[in-house]
Residue frames as qw, qx, qy, qz and C-alpha x, y, z in Angstrom:
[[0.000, 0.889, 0.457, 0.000, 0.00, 0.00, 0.00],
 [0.529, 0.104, 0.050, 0.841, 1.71, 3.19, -1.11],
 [0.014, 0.437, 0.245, -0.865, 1.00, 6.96, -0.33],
 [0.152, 0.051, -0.547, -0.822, 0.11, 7.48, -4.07],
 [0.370, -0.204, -0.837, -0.349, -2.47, 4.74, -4.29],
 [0.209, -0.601, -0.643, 0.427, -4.26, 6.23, -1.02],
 [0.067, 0.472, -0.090, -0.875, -4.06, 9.85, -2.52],
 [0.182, 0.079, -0.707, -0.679, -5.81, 8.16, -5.87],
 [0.191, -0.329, -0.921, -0.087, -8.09, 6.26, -3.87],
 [0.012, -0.576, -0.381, 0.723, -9.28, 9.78, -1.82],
 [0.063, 0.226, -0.361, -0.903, -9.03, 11.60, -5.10],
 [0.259, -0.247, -0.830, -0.427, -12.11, 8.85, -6.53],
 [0.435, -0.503, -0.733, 0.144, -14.09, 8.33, -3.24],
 [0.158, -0.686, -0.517, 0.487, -14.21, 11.47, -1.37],
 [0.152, 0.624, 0.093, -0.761, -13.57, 14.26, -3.79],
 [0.768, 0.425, 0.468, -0.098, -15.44, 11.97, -6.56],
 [0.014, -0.524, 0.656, 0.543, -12.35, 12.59, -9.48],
 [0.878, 0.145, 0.451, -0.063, -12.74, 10.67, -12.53],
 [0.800, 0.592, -0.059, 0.076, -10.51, 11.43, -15.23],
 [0.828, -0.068, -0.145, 0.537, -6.56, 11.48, -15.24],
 [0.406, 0.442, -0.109, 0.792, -5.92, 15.00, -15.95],
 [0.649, -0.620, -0.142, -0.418, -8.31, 15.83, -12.91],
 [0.881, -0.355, 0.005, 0.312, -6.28, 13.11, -10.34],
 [0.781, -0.097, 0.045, 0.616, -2.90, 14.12, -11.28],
 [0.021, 0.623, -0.058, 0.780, -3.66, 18.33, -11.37],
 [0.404, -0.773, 0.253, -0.419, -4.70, 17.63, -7.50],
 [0.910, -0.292, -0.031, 0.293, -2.12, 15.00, -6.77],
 [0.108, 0.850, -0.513, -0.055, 0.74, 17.47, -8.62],
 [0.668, -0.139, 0.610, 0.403, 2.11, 14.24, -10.35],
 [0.158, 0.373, -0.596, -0.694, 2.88, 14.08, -13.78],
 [0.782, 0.238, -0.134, -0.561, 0.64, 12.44, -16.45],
 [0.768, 0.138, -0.616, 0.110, 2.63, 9.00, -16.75],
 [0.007, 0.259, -0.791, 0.554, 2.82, 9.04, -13.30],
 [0.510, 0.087, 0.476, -0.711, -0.85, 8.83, -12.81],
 [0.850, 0.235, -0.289, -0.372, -2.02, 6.95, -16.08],
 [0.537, 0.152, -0.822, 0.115, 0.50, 3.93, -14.48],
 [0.164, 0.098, 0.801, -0.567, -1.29, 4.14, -10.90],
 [0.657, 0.248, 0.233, -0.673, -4.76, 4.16, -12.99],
 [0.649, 0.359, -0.598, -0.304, -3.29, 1.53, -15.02],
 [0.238, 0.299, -0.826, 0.414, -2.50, -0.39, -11.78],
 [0.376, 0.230, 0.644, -0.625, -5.38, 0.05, -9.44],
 [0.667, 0.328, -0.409, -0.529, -7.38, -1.40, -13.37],
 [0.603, 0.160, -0.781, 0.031, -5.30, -4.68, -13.10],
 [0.072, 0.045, -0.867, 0.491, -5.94, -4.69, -9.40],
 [0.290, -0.550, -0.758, -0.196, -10.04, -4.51, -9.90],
 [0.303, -0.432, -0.556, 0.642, -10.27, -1.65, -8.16],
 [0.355, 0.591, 0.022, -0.724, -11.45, 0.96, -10.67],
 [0.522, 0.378, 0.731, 0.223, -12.72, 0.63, -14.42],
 [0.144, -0.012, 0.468, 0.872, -13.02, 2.31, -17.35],
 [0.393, 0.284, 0.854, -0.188, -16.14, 3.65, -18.73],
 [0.592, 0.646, 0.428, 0.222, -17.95, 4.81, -21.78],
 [0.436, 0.040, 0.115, 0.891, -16.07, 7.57, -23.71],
 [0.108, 0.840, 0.471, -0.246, -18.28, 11.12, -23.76],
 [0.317, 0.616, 0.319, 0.646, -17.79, 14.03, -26.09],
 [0.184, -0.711, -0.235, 0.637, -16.46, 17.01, -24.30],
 [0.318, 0.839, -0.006, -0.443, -16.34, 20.24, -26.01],
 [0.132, 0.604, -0.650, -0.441, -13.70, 20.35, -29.34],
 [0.899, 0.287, -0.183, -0.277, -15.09, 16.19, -30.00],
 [0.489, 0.334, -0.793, 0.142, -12.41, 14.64, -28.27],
 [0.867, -0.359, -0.333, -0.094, -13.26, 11.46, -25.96],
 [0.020, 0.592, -0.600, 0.538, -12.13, 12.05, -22.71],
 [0.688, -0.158, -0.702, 0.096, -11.53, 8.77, -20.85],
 [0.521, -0.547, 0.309, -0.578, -13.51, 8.55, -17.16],
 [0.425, 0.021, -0.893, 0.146, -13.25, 5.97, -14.79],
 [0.610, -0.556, -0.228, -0.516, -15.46, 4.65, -12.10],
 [0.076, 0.487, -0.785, 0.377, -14.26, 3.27, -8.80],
 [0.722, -0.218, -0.602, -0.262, -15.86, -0.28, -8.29],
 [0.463, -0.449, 0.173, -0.744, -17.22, 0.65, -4.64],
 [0.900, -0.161, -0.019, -0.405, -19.33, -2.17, -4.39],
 [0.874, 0.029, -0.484, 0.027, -16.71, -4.83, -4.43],
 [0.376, -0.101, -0.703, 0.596, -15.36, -3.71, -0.52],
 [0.492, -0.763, -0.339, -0.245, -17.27, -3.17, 2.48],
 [0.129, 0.344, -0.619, 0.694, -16.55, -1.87, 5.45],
 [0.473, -0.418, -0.773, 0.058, -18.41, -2.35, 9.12],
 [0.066, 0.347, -0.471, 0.808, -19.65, 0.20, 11.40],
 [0.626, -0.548, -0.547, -0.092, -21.27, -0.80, 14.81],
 [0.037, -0.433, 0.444, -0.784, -21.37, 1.12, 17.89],
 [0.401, -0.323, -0.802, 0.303, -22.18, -0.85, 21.55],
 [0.253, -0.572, 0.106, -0.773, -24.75, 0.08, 23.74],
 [0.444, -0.382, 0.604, -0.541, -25.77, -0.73, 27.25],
 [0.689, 0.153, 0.672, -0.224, -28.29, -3.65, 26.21],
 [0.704, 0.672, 0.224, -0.050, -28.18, -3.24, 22.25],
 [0.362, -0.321, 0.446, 0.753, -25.67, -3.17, 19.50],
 [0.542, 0.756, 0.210, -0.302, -26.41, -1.30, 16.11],
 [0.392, -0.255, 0.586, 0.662, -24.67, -1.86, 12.69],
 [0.589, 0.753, 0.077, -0.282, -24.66, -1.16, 9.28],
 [0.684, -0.123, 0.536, 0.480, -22.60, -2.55, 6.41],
 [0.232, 0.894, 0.053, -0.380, -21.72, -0.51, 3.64],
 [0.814, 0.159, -0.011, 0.559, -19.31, -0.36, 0.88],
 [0.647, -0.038, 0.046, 0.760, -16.78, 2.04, 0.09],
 [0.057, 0.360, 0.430, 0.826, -18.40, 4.50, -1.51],
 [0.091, 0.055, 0.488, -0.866, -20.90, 5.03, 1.40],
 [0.579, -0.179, -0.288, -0.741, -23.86, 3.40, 0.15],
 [0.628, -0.315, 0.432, -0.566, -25.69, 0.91, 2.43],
 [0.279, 0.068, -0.917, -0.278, -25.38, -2.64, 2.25],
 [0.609, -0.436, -0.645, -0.153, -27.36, -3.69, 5.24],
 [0.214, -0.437, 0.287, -0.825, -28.48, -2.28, 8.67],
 [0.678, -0.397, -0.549, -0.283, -29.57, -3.90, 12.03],
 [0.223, -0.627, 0.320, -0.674, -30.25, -3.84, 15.18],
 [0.627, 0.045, -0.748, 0.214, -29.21, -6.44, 18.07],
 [0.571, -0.630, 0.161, -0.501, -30.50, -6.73, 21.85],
 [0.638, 0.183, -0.715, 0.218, -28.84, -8.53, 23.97],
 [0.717, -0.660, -0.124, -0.189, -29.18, -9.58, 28.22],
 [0.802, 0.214, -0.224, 0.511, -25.43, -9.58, 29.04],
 [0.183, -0.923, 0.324, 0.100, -22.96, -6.94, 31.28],
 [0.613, -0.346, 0.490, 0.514, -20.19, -8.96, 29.24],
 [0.478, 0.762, 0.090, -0.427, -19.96, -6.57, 26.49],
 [0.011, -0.674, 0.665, 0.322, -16.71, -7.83, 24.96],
 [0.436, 0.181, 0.878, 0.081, -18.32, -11.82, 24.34],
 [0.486, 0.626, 0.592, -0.148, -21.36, -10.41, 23.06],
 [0.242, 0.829, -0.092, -0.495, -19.14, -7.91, 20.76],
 [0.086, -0.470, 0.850, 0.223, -16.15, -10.26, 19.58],
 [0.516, 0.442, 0.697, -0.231, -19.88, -12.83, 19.21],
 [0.382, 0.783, 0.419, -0.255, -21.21, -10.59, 16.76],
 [0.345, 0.767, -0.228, -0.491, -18.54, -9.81, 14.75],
 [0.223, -0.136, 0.905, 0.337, -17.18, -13.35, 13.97],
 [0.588, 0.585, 0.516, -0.215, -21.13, -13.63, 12.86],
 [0.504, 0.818, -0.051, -0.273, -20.95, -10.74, 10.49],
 [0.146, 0.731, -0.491, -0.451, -17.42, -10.99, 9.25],
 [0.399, 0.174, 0.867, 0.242, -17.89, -15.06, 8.26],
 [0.440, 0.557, 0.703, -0.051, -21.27, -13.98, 6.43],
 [0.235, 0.944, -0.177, -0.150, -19.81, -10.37, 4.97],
 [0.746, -0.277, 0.214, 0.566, -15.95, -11.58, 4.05],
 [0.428, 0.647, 0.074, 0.627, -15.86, -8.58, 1.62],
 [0.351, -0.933, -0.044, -0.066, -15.90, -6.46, 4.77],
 [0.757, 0.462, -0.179, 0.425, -12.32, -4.57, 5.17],
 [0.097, 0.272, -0.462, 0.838, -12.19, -2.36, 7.64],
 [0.342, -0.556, -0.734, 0.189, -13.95, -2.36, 11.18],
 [0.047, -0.527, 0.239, -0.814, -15.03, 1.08, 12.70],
 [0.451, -0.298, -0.815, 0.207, -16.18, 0.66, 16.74],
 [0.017, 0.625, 0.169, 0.762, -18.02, 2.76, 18.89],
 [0.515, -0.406, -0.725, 0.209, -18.54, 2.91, 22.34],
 [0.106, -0.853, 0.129, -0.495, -19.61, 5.46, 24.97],
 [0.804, -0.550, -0.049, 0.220, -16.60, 6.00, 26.84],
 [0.091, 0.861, -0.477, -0.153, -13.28, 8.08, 26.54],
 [0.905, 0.244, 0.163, 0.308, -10.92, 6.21, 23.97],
 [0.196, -0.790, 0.292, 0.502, -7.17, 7.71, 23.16],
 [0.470, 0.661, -0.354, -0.466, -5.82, 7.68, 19.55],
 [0.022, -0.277, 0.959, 0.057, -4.37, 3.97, 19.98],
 [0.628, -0.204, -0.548, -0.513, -8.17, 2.65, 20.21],
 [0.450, -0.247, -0.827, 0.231, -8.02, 1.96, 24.18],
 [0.357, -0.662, -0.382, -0.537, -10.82, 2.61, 26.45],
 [0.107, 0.363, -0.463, 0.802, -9.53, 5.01, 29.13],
 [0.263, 0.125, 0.578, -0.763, -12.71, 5.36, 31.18],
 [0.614, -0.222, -0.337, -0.678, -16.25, 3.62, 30.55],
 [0.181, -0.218, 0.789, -0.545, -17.39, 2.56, 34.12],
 [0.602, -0.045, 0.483, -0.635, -20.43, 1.53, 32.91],
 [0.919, 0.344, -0.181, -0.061, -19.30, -1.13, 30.47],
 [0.692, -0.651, 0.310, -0.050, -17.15, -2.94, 32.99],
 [0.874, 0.275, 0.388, 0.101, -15.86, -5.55, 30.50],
 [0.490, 0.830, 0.102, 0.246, -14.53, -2.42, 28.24],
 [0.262, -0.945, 0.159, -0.113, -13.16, -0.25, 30.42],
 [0.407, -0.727, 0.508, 0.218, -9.02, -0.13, 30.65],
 [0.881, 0.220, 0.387, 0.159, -9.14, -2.42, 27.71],
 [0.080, -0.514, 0.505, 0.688, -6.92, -2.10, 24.37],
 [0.708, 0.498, 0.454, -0.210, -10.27, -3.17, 21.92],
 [0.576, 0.717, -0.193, -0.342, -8.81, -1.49, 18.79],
 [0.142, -0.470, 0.871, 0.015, -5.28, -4.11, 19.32],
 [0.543, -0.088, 0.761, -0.344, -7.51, -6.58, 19.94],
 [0.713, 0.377, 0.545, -0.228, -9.78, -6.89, 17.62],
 [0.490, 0.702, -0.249, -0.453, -7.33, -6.01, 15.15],
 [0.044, -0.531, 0.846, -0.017, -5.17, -8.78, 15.78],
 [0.530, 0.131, 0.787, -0.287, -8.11, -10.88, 16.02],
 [0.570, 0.696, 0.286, -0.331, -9.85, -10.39, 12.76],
 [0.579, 0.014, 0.556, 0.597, -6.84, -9.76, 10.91],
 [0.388, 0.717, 0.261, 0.517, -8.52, -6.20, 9.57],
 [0.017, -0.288, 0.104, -0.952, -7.87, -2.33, 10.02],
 [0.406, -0.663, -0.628, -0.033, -10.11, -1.74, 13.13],
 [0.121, -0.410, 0.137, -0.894, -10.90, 1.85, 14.29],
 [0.355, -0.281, -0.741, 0.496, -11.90, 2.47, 17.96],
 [0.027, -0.359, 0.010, -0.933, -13.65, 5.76, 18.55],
 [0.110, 0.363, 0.610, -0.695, -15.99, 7.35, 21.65],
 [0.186, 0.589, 0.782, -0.083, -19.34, 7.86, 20.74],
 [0.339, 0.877, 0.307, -0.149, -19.86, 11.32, 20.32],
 [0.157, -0.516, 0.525, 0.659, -16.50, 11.86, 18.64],
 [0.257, 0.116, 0.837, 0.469, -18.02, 9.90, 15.97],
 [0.290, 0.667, 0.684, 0.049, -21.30, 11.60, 16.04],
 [0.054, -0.898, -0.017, 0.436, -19.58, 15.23, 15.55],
 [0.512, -0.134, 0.681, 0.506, -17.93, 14.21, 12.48],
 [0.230, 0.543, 0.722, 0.362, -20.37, 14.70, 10.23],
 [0.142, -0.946, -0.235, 0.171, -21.82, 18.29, 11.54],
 [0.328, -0.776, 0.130, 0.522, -18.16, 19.08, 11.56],
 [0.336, 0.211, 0.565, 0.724, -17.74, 19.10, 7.77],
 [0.146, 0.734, 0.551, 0.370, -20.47, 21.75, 7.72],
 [0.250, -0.966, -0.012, -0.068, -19.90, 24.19, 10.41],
 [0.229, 0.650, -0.519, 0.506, -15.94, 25.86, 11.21],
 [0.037, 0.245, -0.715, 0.653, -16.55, 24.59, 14.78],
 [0.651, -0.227, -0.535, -0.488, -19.25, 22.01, 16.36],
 [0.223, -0.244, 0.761, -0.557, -20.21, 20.58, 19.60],
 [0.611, -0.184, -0.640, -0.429, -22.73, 17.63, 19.57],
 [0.271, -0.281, 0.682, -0.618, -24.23, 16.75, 22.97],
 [0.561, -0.116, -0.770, -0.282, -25.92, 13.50, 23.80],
 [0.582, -0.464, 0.132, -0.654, -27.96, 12.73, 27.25],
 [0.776, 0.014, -0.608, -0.169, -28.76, 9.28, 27.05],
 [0.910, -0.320, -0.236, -0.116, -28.43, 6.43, 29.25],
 [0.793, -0.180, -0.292, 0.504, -24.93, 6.54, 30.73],
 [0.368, -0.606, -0.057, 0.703, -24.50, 10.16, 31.76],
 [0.383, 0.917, -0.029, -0.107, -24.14, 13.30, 29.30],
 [0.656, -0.089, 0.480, 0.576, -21.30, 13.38, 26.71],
 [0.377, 0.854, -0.059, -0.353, -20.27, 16.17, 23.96],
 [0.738, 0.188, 0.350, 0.545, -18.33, 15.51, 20.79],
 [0.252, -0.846, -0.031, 0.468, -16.03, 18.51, 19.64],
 [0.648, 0.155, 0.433, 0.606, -14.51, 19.26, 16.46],
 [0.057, -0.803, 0.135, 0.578, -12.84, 22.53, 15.10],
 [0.254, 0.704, -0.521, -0.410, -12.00, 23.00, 11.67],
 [0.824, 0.256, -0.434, -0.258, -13.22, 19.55, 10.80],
 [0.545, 0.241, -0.781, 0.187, -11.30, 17.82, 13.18],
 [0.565, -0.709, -0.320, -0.275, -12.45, 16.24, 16.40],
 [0.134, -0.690, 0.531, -0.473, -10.46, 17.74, 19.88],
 [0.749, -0.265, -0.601, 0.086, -9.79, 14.79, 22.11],
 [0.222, -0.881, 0.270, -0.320, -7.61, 17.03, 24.53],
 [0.039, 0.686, -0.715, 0.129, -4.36, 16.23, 26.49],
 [0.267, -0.084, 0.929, -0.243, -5.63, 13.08, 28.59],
 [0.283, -0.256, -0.840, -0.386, -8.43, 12.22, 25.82],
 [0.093, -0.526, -0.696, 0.479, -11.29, 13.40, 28.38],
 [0.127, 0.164, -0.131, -0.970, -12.61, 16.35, 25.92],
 [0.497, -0.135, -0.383, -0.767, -16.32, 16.52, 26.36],
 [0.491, -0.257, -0.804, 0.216, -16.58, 14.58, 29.36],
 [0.171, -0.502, 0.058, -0.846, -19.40, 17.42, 30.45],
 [0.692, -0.373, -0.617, -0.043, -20.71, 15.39, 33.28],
 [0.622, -0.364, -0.260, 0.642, -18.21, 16.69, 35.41],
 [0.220, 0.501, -0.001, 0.837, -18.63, 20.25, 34.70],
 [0.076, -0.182, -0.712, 0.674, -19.98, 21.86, 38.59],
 [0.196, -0.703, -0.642, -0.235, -23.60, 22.60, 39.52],
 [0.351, -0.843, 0.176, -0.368, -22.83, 23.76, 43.09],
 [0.101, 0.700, -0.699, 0.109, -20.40, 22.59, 45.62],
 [0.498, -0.303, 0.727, -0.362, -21.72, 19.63, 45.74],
 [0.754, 0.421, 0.432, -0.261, -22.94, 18.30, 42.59],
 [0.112, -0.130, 0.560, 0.810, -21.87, 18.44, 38.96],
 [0.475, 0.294, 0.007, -0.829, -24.29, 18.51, 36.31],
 [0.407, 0.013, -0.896, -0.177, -24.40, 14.72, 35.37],
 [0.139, -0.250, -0.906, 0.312, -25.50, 14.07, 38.41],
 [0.369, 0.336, 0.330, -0.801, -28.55, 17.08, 38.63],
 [0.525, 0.157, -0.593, -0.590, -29.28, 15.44, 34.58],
 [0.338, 0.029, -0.937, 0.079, -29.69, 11.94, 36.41],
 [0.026, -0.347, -0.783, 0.516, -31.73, 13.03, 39.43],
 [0.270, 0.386, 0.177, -0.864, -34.19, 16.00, 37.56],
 [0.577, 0.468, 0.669, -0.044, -36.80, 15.34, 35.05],
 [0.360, 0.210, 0.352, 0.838, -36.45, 16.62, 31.66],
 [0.008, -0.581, -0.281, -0.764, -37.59, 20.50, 31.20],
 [0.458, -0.772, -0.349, 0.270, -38.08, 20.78, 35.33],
 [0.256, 0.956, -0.100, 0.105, -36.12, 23.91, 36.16],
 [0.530, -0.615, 0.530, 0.244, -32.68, 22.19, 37.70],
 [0.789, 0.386, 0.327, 0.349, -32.83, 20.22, 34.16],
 [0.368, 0.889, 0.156, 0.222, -33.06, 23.22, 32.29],
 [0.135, -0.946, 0.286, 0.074, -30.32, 25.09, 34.23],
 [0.802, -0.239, 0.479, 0.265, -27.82, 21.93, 33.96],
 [0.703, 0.421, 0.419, 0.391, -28.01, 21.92, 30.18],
 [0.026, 0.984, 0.046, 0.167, -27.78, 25.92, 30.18],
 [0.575, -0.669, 0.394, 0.257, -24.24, 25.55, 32.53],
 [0.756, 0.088, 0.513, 0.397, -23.04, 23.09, 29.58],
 [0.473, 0.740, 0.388, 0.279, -24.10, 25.64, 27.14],
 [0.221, -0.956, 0.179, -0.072, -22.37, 28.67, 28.44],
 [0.700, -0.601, 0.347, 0.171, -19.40, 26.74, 28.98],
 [0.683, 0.217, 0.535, 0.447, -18.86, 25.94, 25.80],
 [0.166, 0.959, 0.230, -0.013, -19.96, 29.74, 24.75],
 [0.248, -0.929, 0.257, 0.098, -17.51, 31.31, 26.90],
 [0.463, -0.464, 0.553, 0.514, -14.34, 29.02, 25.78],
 [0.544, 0.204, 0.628, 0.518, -14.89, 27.25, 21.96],
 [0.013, -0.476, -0.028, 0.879, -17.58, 29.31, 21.13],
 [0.257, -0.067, 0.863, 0.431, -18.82, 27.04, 18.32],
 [0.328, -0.142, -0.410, -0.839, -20.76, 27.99, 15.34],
 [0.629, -0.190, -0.109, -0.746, -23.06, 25.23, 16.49],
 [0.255, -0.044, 0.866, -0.428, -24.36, 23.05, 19.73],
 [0.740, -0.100, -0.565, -0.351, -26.69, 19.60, 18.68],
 [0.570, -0.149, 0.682, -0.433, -28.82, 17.82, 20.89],
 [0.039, 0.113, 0.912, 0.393, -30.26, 14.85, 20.03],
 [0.518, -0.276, -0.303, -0.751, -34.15, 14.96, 19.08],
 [0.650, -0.490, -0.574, -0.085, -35.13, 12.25, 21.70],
 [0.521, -0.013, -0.402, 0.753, -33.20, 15.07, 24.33],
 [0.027, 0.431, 0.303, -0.850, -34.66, 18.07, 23.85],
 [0.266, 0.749, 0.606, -0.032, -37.87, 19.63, 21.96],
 [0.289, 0.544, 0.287, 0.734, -37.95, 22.43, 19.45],
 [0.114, -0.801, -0.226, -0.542, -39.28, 24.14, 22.31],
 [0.827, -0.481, 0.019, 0.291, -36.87, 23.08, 24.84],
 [0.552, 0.147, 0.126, 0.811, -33.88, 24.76, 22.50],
 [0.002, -0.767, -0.239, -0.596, -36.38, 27.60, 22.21],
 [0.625, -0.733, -0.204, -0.174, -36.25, 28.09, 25.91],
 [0.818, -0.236, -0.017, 0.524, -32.84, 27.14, 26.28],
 [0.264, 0.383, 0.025, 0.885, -31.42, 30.39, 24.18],
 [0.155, -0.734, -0.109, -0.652, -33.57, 32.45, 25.91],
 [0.693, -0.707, 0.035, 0.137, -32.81, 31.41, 29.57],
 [0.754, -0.176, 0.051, 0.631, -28.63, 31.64, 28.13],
 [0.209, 0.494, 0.127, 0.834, -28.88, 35.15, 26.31],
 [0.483, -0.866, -0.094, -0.088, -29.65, 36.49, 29.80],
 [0.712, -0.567, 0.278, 0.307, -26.34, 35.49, 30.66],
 [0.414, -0.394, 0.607, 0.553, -24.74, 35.94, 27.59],
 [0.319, 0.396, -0.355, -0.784, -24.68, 38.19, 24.28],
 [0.814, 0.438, 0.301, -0.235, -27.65, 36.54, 22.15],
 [0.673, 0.694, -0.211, -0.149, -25.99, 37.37, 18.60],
 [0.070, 0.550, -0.832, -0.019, -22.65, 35.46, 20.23],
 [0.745, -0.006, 0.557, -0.368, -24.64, 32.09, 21.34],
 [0.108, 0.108, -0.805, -0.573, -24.02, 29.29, 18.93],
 [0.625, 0.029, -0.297, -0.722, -26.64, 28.23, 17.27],
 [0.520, -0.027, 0.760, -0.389, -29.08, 25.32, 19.40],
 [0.584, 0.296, -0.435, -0.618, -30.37, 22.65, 16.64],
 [0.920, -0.027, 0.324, -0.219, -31.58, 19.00, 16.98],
 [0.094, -0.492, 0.836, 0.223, -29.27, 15.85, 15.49],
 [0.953, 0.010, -0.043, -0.300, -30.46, 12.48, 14.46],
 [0.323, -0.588, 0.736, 0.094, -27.39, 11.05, 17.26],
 [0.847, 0.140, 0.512, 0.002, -28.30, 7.45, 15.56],
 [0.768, 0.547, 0.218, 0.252, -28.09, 7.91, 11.92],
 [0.094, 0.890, -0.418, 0.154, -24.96, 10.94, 12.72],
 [0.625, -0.422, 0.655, 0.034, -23.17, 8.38, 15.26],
 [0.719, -0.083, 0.678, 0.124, -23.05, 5.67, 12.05],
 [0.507, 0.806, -0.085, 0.293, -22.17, 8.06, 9.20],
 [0.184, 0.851, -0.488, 0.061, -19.16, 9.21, 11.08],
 [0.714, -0.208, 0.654, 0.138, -18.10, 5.17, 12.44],
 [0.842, 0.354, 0.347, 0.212, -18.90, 4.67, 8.58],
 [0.377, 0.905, -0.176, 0.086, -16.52, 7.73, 7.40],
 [0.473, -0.717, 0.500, -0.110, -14.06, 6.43, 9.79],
 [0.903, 0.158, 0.400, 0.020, -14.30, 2.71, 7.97],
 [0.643, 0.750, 0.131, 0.081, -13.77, 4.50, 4.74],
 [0.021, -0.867, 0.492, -0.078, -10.51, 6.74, 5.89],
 [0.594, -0.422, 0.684, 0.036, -8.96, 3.12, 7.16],
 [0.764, 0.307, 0.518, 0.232, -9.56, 1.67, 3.85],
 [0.542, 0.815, 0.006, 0.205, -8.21, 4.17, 1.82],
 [0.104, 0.890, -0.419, 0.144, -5.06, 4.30, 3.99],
 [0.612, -0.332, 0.660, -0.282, -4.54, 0.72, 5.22],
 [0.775, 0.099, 0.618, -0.092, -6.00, -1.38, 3.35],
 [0.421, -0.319, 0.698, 0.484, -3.15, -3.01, 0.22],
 [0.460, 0.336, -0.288, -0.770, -4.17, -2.22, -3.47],
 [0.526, -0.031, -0.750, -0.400, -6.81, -4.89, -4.65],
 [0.551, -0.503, 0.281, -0.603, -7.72, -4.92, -1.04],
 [0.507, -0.348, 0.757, -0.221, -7.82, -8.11, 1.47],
 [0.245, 0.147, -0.951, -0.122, -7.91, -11.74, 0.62],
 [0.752, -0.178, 0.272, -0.573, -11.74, -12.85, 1.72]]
C-alpha cells in the first residue's frame, strides 16, 4: 500500500475525481505518473473504465469509475443492552443495517460474538469502525467507561485487530457523532444525554479535539454547586423541570464562553424544538444573544453511524493493500 495509491483512492471516493488530468492536477504528479497508478489500481479490480463522452472540441475524454461495491466496510457502535450496525461499501452506500439486543454486562463476548457472525457472512468487509460510549485515546483503548465494565481499561482497537486480521478503528461515541456536523460548520459541539451520563463531541476545523488526557467533552463533570456536577442534577431531575433546564444551560455557556462554536446539537429524543427555544432564551440572559451558537436538533443514531462509517472508509483508503484483502 503506497502513499500514491491512497491519494488516488481519496481523489475517486471522497472528492469523486474521474478522469486522469483531474487526479494528477490535484495530486501534482505528472501524467505518466498517474495513467501507471490508474493503469495499476485497473489490473488490481479496483477501478474501471467507462464509456467515452464528447467534451467540447469532439475529443473522448476517458472517465473511470471506482468499483465501490466490491469492498465493504463495518460500522457498529455498543450500547448498554443493544448493538447497532450497518454494512456498507466504500463508496458510502448501504449494504445492510440492524439492530441487536442482547441480556449480558459482558460486552466484549457479546461484541467479539457478533462480529465473527458478520465478518464469516460479509468476508468482503475490510475495515472495522467501533463505537462505544466512553473516553478512547488515539491507539483505540478505552480510558474510562465505568459503565461497560468488561470495556473499560481495555486495548479493543489491538484486539480486535489482531483478532480479525482487519484495520479496526476504535472511537468514543460522540467523537463519531460530531464528524459529520463538523464538515459543515468551522466549529461544532454535539451533545448526547442518554443512558450513561451526558457526553459532547467537539470538532474545530473539521477535526475532532480529544484534549491532552483524551477526556474532551466529558461534560458530566462540569460543577452545579459545591456539591454536585451537572451529570448528576441530569440523572436526578426530570427533563424541562427547572434544575434540568439550568444543567443543560451551565453546559451551554461553557462551551460559549471558551470554543464558542458555530453550532451546539442535541439529540431529538433530548430536547424539543421548544426546549432549544427556551434554552437560548434562559442563556442570552447570561450571555450576548448574537454570540450564542446556534441550538439545533441531530439524528445522534443515523450521525453516530455516518461518522463510524466515514471512519471505515478513511482506514480503507489508507490501510487497506491495493486490490484490497484476501476474503
Amino acid at each position: 500500500m503506497t502513499e500514491l495509491t491512497s491519494r488516488t483512492r481519496h481523489a475517486f471516493l471522497v472528492e469523486h475525481l474521474d478522469t486522469i488530468p483531474a487526479i494528477r492536477q490535484v495530486l501534482d504528479i505528472s501524467f505518466p505518473t498517474a495513467s501507471k497508478q490508474i493503469d495499476q489500481m485497473i489490473d488490481a479490480r479496483e477501478i474501471e473504465e467507462t464509456p467515452l463522452e464528447l467534451v467540447r472540441g469532439g475529443r473522448p475524454a476517458k472517465r473511470y469509475r471506482y468499483r465501490a461495491d466490491r469492498f465493504h466496510g463495518l460500522a457498529l457502535y455498543l450500547e448498554r443492552t443493544y448493538l447497532q450496525y450497518l454494512i456498507h461499501d466504500v463508496g458510502g452506500h448501504l449494504i445492510v443495517t440492524d439492530r441487536l439486543n442482547f441480556d449480558s454486562s459482558d460486552h466484549v463476548s457479546v461484541l467479539l460474538k457478533t462480529l465473527t457472525t458478520l465478518l464469516d457472512d460479509h468476508p468482503s468487509i475490510q475495515t472495522l469502525a467501533i463505537g462505544v460510549a466512553g473516553a478512547v485515546d488515539t491507539t483505540g483503548t478505552i480510558l474510562f467507561a465505568p459503565d461497560y465494565p468488561t470495556l473499560d481499561s481495555r486495548p479493543l482497537q489491538q484486539e480486535l485487530t489482531e483478532r480479525f486480521g482487519r484495520p479496526v478503528i476504535v472511537e468514543n461515541d460522540m467523537n463519531a457523532a460530531v464528524i459529520a456536523p463538523a464538515q459543515e460548520n468551522e466549529s461544532a459541539v454535539y451533545i448526547y444525554l442518554g443512558t450513561n451520563g451526558p457526553g459532547a463531541g467537539v470538532a474545530v476545523s473539521g477535526h475532532v479535539v480529544r484534549g491532552a488526557h483524551h477526556f474532551a467533552g466529558e461534560i458530566s463533570f462540569i460543577p452545579f454547586d459545591e456539591n454536585r456536577n451537572v451529570g448528576q442534577i441530569l440523572a436526578e431531575s426530570s427533563p424541562y423541570s427547572d434544575d434540568w433546564y439550568e444543567a443543560l444551560c451551565r453546559i451551554i455557556l461553557s462551551f460559549s464562553v471558551t470554543l464558542n462554536p458555530d453550532v451546539i446539537l442535541f439529540t431529538a429524543s433530548d430536547v424539543s424544538d421548544d426546549g432549544l427555544a427556551r434554552l437560548t432564551e434562559r442563556c442570552a440572559k447570561r450571555f450576548p444573544l448574537d454570540k450564542l451558537p446556534q441550538l439545533r436538533k441531530g439524528d445522534w443514531e443515523t450521525d453516530y453511524l455516518d461518522g463510524l462509517m466515514q471512519l471505515s472508509i478513511q482506514s480503507f483508503i489508507e490501510q487497506i493493500p491495493l486490490g484490497g484483502l484476501a476474503r
